[in-house]
N, C-alpha and C positions, 0 to 999 in steps of 0.2 A: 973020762967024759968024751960023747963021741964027737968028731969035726964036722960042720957044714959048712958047703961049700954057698956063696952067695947066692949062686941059684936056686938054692934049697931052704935060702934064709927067706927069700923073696917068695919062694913058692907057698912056706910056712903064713908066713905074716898075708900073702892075698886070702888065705883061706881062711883063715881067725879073722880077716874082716868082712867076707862071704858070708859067715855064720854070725857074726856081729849085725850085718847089715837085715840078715833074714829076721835074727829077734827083734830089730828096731821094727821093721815094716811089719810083724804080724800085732805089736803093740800100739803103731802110730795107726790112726784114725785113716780111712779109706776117704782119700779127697778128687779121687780121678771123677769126668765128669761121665755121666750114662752112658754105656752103650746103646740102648736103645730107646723105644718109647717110656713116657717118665708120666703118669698123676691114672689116675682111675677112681673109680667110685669107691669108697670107704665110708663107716658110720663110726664115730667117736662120740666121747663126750666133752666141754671144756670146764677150763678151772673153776665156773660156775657151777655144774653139774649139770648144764644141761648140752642135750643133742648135738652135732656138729658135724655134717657128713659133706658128703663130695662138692653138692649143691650150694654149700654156704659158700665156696671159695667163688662163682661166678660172680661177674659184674664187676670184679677189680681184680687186677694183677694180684698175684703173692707172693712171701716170701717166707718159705717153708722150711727152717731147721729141724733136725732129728738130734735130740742126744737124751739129756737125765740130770736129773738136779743134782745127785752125788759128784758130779763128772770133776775132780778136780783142780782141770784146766783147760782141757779145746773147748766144752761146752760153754764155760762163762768169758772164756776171751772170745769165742762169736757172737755171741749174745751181746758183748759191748761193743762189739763191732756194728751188729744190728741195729743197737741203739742210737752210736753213732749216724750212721745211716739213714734212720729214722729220723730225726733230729734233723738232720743236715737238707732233709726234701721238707722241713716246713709244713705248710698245709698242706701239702701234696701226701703229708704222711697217712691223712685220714680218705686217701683213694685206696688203700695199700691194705691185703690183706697179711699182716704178721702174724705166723704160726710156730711155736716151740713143743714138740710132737715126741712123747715121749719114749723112751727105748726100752723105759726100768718100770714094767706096769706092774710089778711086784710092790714097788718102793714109791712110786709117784701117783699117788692119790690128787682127785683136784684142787685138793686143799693145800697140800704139800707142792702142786705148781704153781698155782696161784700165790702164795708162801713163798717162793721161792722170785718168782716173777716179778716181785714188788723193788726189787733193785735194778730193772732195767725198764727199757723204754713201755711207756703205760699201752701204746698200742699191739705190743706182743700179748696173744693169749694163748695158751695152756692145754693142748688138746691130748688126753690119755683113755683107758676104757679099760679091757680087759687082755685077755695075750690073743686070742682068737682074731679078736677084732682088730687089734694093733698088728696082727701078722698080715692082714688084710692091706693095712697102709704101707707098712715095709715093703710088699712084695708092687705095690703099683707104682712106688718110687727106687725100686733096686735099692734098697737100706738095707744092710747088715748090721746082725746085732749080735755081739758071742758074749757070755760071761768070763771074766776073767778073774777067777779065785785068787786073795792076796792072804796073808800071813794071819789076820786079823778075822773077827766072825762077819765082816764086811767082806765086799766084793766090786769088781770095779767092771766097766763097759768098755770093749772095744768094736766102733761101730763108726758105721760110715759119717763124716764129718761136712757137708755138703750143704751149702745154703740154695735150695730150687728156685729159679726165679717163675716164676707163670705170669701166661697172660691174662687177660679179665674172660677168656673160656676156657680156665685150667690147665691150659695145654702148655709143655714146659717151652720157655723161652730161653731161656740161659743158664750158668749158674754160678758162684764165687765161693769162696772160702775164706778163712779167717788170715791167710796169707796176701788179699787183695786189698790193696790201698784204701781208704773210704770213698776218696772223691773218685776214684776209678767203678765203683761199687754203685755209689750215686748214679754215677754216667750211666749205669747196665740198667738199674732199675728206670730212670729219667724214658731212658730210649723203650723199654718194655710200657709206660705208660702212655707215652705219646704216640704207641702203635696204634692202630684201628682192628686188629688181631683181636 
C-alpha cells in the first residue's frame, strides 16, 4: 500500500471537496442577485387562462418568483416564505403584485398552478404559457432554467431561485431569497411601497 505524506493527504482531501463543492453548486438553485438590468415586456397567461403580460405588473410594486410545482423544496419553502410575508404586510398585501412564473411549461398547466397555489398565500397567482413565450420572461429577468434528469420517468429543475422585488413601474427594486428573514423581507418590500418610484 503506497505512503502519503500529509501534504499529499491534504492536497487529496482539498480536491475531493473542490469537486464535492462544484456538484453542490451546479444542483443548488442560482440565488446571486442580477447583474444587470432585470423586467421587460413579456405576454403570459395566469392560472385562470387568461392574458397577463408586462402591463399588468404597473401601478403596484411586485413580487416575482420563478420555479415549478414539481420543485421538491426551494420552490415551496419560498412560496411559504412569500406567504408569510404576504400575511405579515396586512392590507398592504392587496397594493402588491404576487407572481409564481413558471419554469416547467411542459408540466404546469394553469390548472395545475392554480392547483397547486391553493396551499399558499391567496394573493399569489400563477403565470405560465408556452416555452417560446416563457423563454421571453426568463431572459428579461436573467432566470435560468436546465432540466436535470433523475433515475425515475420524472425530472427535476435547476433554476434560478430569486424572489424580484419591483416598483409600481416594473422596474427592479431589490431582491431576497428563501434564506432572508421574514420581518427582514417585510422591511424591503415596506420600503419599495412607500417609494414614489
Amino acid at each position: 500500500m503506497p505512503s502519503f505524506t500529509r501534504r499529499e493527504w491534504l492536497a487529496a482531501a482539498g480536491g475531493v471537496l473542490a469537486i464535492a463543492m462544484a456538484g453542490v453548486w451546479h444542483f443548488w438553485p442560482q440565488e446571486a442577485a442580477p447583474a444587470g438590468p432585470v423586467g421587460g415586456p413579456f405576454a403570459l397567461v395566469d392560472d385562470d387562462g387568461l392574458p397577463f403580460t408586462f402591463r399588468d405588473l404597473l401601478g403596484k410594486p411586485s413580487l416575482v418568483y420563478f420555479g415549478f410545482t414539481r420543485c421538491p423544496d426551494i420552490c415551496p419553502t419560498t412560496l411559504f416564505q412569500l406567504s408569510e410575508v404576504l400575511s405579515r404586510l396586512g392590507p398592504d398585501a392587496d397594493r402588491i403584485n404576487a407572481l409564481f412564473i413558471t419554469v416547467d411549461p411542459d408540466r404546469d398547466t394553469p390548472a395545475q398552478m392554480k392547483s397547486y397555489l391553493a396551499a399558499f398565500d391567496p394573493h399569489l397567482r400563477g403565470l405560465t404559457g408556452d416555452r417560446a413565450h416563457l423563454a421571453v420572461a426568463w431572459e428579461v429577468y436573467g432566470v435560468s432554467a436546465m432540466v436535470v434528469p433523475t433515475t425515475s420517468d420524472n425530472y427535476n429543475m435547476n433554476h434560478t431561485s430569486t424572489v424580484f422585488v419591483l416598483d409600481r413601474n416594473a422596474r427592479f427594486a431589490t431582491s431576497f431569497d428563501m434564506h432572508e428573514a421574514p420581518d427582514d423581507a417585510v422591511a424591503l418590500v415596506r420600503d419599495v411601497l412607500a417609494s414614489r418610484r
